[in-house]
N, C-alpha and C positions, 0 to 999 in steps of 0.2 A: 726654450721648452715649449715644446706641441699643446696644444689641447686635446683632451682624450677624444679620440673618435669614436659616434655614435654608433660604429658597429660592437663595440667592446658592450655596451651595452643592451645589443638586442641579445643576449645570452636565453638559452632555452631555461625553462623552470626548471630547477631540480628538484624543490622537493615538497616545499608550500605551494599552496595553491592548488589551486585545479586547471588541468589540463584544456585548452578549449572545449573540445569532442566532450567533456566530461561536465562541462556547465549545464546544458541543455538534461542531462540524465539530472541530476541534481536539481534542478525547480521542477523538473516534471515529480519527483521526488517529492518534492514541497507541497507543489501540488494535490498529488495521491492525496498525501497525508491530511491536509486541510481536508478537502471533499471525502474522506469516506471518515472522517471523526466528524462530520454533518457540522461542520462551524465550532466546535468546539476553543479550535485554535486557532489561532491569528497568525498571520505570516511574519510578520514579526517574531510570535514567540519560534516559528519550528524553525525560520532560518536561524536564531540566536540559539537557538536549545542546544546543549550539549549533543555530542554524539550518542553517547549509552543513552540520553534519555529518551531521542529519539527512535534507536535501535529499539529501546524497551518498549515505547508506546506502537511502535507499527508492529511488532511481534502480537500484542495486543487485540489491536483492531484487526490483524490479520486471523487469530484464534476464532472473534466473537463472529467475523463474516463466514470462516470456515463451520465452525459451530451451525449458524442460523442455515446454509445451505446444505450440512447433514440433516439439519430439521425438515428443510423444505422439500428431499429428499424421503424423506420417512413419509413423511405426510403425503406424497406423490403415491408410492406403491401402495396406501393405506386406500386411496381412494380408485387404485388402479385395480386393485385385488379382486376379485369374481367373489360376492357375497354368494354365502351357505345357503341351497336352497331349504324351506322350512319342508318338514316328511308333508305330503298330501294327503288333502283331506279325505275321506271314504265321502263321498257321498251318500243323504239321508234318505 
């Protein structure tokens, strides 16, 4: 009897795991997530975090960034806007 040959074992993934090409999206992923919750979370917690909780918190932070640049938006045409000139005086 043979010993199995190590090509038997280089088998492509099927269906755990992540793809190579797909790691690199994935910490960038982690990434995002750390840096725009300002240090909130630790790399630790978002790589262990569940999927949905994950999904849930960047849906989140995605709202409150979208939010503050409708703001920051308003407040642009607010100060863009051509103020009312006041009626003129008669002079006395």
């Amino acid at each position: 009897m043979e010993a199995p040959s190590m090509l038997a074992f280089a088998c492509k993934q099927t269906f755990f795991g992540f793809k190579p090409e797909d790691r690199v999206t994935f910490h960038e992923n982690i990434f995002n997530f750390i840096w725009y919750s300002e240090g909130k979370f630790s790399w630790d917690d978002v790589y262990n975090m569940p999927i949905f909780l994950r999904n849930f918190y960047t849906k989140k932070i995605n709202k409150i960034f979208s939010q503050q640049q409708q703001d920051a938006e308003e407040q642009m045409k607010k100060r863009m806007q051509p103020k009312a000139n006041p009626l003129p005086r008669k002079p006395r």
